[in-house]
C-alpha positions as a Markdown table, in Angstrom:
| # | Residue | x | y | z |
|---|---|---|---|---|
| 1 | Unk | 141.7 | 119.3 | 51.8 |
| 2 | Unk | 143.8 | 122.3 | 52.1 |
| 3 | Unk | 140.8 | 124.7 | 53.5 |
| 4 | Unk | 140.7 | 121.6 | 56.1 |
| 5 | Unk | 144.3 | 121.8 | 56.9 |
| 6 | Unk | 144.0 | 125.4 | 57.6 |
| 7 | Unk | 141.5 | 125.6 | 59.9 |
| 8 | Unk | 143.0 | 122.9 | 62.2 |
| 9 | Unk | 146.0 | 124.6 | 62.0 |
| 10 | Unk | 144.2 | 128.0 | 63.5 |
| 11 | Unk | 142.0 | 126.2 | 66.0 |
| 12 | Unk | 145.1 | 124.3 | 67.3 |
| 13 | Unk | 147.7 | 127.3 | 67.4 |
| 14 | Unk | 146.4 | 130.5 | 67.3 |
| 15 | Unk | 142.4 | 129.7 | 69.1 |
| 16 | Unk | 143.9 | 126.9 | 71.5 |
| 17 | Unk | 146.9 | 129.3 | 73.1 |
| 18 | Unk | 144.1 | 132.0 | 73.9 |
| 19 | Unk | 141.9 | 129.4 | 75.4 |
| 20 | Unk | 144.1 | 128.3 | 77.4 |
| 21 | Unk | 145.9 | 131.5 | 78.8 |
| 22 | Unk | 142.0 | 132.8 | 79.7 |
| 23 | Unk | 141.1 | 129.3 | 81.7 |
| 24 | Unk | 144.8 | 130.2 | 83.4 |
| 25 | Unk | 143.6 | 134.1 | 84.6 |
| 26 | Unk | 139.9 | 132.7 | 85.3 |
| 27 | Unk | 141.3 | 129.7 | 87.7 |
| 28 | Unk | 143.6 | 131.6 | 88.9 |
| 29 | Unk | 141.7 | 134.5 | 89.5 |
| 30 | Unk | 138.6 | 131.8 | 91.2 |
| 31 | Unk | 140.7 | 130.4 | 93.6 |
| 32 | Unk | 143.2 | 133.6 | 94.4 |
| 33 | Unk | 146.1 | 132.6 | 93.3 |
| 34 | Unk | 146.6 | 129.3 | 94.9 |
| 35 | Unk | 149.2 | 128.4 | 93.0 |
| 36 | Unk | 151.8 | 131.4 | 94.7 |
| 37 | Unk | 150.0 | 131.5 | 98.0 |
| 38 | Unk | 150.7 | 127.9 | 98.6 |
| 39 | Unk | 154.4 | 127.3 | 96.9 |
| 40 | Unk | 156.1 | 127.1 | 99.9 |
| 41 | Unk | 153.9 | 124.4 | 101.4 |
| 42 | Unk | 153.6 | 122.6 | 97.9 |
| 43 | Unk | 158.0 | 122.3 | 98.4 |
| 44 | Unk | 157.9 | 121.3 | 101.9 |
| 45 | Unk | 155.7 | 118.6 | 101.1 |
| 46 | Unk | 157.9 | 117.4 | 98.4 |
């Protein structure tokens, strides 16, 4: 039970923070930086 414990405890810290800063770079990278092109527009709507 403890090898168990470990291994969730890589995947969800250590594996899960990389995979989700290189979807961040590859989305923003696929659609140029929408997210700082557009921030003006995104407050004016609010």
């Amino acid at each position: 039970m403890e090898i168990l414990n470990t291994v969730n405890d890589i995947l969800w810290t250590y594996i899960l923070i990389a995979v989700l800063l290189a979807a961040a770079v590859w989305f923003t990278i696929r659609t140029r930086g929408v997210q700082f092109r557009m921030f003006m527009e995104m407050l004016r709507l609010l």
